[in-house]
C-alpha positions as CSV (number, residue, x, y, z in Angstrom):
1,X,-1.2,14.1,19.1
2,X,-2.1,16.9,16.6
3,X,1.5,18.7,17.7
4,X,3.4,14.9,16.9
5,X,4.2,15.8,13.0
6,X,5.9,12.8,12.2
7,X,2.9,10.3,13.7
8,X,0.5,12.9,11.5
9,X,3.2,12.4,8.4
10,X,2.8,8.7,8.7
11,X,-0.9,8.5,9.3
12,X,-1.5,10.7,5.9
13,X,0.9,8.1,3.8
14,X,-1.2,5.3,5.1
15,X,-4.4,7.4,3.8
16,X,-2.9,8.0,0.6
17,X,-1.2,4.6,0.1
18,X,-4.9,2.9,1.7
19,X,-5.6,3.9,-2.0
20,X,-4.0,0.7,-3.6
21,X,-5.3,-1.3,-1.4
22,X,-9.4,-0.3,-2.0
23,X,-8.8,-0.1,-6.0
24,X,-8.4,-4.2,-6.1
25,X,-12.5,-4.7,-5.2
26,X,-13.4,-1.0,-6.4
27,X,-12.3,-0.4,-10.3
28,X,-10.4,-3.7,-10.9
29,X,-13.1,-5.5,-11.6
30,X,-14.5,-3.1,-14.4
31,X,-11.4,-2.0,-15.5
32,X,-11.0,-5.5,-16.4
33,X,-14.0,-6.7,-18.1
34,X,-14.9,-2.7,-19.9
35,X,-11.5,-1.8,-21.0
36,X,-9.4,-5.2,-20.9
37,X,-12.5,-7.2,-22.4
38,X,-11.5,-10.0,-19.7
39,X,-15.2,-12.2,-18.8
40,X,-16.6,-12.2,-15.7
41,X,-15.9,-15.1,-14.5
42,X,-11.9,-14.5,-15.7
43,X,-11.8,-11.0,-13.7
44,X,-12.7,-13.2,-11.0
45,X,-9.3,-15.4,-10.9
46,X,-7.0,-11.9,-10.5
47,X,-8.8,-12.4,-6.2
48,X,-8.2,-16.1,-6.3
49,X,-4.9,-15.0,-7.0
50,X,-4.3,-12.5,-4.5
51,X,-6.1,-14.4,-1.9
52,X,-3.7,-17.6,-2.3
53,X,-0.4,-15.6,-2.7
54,X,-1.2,-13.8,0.5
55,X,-2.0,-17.0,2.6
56,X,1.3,-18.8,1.0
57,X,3.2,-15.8,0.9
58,X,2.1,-13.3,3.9
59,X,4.7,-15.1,6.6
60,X,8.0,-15.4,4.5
61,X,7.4,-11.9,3.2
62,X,6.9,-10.3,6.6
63,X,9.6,-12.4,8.0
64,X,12.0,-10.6,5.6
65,X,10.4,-7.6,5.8
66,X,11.1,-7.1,9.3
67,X,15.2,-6.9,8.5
68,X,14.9,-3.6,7.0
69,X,13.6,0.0,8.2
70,X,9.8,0.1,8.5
71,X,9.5,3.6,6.5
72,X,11.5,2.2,4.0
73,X,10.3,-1.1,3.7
74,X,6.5,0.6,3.4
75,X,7.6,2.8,0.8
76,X,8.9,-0.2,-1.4
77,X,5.6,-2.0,-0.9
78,X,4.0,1.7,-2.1
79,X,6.3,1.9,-5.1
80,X,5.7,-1.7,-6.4
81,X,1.8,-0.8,-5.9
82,X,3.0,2.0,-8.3
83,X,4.2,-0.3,-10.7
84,X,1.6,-2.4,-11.0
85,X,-0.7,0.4,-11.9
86,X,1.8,1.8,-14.9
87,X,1.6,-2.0,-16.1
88,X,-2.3,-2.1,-15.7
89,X,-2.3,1.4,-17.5
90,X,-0.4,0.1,-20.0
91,X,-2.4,-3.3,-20.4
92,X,-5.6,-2.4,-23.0
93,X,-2.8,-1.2,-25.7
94,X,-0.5,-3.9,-25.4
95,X,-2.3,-7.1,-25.2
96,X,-5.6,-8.7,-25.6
97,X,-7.2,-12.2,-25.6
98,X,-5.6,-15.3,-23.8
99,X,-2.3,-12.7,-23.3
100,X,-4.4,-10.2,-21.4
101,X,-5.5,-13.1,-19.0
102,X,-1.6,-13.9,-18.6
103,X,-0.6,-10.6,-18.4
104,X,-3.1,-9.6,-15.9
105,X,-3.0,-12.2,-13.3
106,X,1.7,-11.5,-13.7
107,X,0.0,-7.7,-12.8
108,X,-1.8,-9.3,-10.1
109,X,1.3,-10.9,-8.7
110,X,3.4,-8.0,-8.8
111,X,0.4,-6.1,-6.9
112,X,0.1,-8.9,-4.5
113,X,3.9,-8.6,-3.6
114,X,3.4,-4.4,-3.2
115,X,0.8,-5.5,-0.6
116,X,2.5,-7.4,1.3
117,X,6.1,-6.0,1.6
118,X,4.2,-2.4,2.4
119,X,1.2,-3.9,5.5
120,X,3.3,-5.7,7.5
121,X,6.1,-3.0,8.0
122,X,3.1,0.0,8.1
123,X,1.4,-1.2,10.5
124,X,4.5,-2.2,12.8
125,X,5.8,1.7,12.6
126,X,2.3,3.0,13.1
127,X,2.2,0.8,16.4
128,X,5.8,1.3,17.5
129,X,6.2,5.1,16.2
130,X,3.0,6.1,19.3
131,X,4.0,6.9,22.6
132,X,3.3,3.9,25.0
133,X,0.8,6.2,27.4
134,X,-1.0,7.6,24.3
135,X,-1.2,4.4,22.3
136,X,-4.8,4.0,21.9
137,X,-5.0,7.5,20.6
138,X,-2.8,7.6,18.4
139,X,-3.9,4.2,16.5
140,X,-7.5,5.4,16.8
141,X,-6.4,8.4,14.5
142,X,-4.2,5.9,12.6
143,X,-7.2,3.6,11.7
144,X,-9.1,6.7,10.8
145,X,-7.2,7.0,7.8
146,X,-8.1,3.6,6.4
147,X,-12.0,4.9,7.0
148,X,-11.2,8.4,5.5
149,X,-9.8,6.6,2.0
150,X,-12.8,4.2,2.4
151,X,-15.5,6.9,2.0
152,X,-13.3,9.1,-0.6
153,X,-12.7,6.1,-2.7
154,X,-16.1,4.8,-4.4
155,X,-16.6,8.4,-5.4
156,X,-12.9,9.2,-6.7
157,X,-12.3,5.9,-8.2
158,X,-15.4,6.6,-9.8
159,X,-14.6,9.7,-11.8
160,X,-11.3,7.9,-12.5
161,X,-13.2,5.2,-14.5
162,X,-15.0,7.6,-16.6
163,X,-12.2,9.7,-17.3
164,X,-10.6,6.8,-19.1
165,X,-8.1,3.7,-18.1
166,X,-4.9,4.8,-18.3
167,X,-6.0,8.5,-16.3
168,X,-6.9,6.1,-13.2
169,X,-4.0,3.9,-12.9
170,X,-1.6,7.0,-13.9
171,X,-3.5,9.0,-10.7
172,X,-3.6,5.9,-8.5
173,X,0.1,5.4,-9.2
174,X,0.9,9.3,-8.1
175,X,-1.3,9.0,-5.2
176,X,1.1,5.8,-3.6
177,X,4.2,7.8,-4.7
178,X,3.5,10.6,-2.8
179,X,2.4,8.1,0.2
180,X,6.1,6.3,-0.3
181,X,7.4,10.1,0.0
182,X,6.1,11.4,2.7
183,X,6.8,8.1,4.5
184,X,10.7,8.6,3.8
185,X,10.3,12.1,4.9
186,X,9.2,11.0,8.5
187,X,11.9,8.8,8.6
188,X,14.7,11.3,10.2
189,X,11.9,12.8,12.8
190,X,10.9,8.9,14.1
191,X,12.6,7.0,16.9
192,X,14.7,4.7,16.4
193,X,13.1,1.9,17.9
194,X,9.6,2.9,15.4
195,X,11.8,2.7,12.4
196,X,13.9,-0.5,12.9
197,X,17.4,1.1,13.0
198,X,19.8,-1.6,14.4
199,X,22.8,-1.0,16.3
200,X,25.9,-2.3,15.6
201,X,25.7,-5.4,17.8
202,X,22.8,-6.0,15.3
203,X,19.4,-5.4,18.2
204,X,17.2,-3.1,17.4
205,X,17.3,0.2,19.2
206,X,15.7,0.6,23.0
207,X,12.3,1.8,22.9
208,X,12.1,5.1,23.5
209,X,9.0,7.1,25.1
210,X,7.7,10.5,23.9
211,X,6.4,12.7,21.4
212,X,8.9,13.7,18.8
């Protein structure tokens, strides 16, 4: 698997774009109640948010999700996570009061959508993009990634904080950027049948076995 570059170019976008994912229960919360001045209980809503919009959302989204290109779909869901982070930057100098509780649960939406329009697609390529006889080992070094950003994150998000707000959304936002880029870079090398491409009749592409 360690020769199959594009499965190894996908797998470090997902570690990299796993990022956006961990900050929600990592540094949102005190990002929100240090430097936002939001009360507990109010930093509490921006996950009652999420959870709902995933449960009433997650089906229609990955139902239009699947029409496009996986890589590409992924990468939008990584650049609207990028988004969101410039507006939480952004968020202390702006507003404050009732309008930072509006403001930040309309950032919570928009970070809600990244979520959603990048996992479904992700996690389809990182299926369909393995070989069918080396499946298991290939998602086994897939999930790793998720782990890897897991054990990085309390430490980086950490030093993030202290460094100041707008430093940890700005290098959050980068970090998804470069996970959206190196997902459209393994675009070219990935079968069709990983990456969606339709044929002209409008079905996808035949599966195709191998390592590119």
């Amino acid at each position: 698997m360690l020769a199959d570059r594009p499965y190894l170019l996908i797998t470090t976008a997902n570690f990299l774009i796993a990022f956006g994912y961990t900050t929600q229960a990592m540094a949102l919360p005190v990002f929100l109640t240090r430097d936002v001045g939001l009360p507990d209980a109010l930093a509490g809503a921006v996950f009652a948010v999420n959870t709902a919009l995933v449960a009433l959302l997650g089906v229609p989204i990955a139902r239009l999700t699947m029409r496009g290109r996986r890589p590409r779909t992924a990468a939008l869901g990584a650049v609207i996570f990028a988004l969101s982070f410039a507006a939480f930057a952004l968020l202390p100098q702006l507003v404050s009061g009732s309008q930072a509780l509006v403001a930040t649960l309309a950032i919570a939406v928009l970070y809600t959508v990244g979520e959603l329009v990048h996992s479904g697609p992700a996690q389809s390529l990182s299926v369909q993009a393995a070989p069918d006889h080396l499946r298991g080992r290939y998602l086994s070094v897939y999930q790793l990634s998720w782990s890897l950003c897991r054990t990085i994150a309390p430490l980086l998000l950490g030093l993030l904080l202290e460094a100041g707000p707008w430093q940890l959304w700005t290098v959050l936002a980068l970090i998804v950027l470069t996970g959206a880029t190196a997902l459209l870079r393994a675009e070219p090398a990935l079968p069709s049948h990983a990456t969606g491409i339709r044929t002209t009749s409008g079905a996808v592409a035949p599966q195709q076995v191998g390592v590119q």
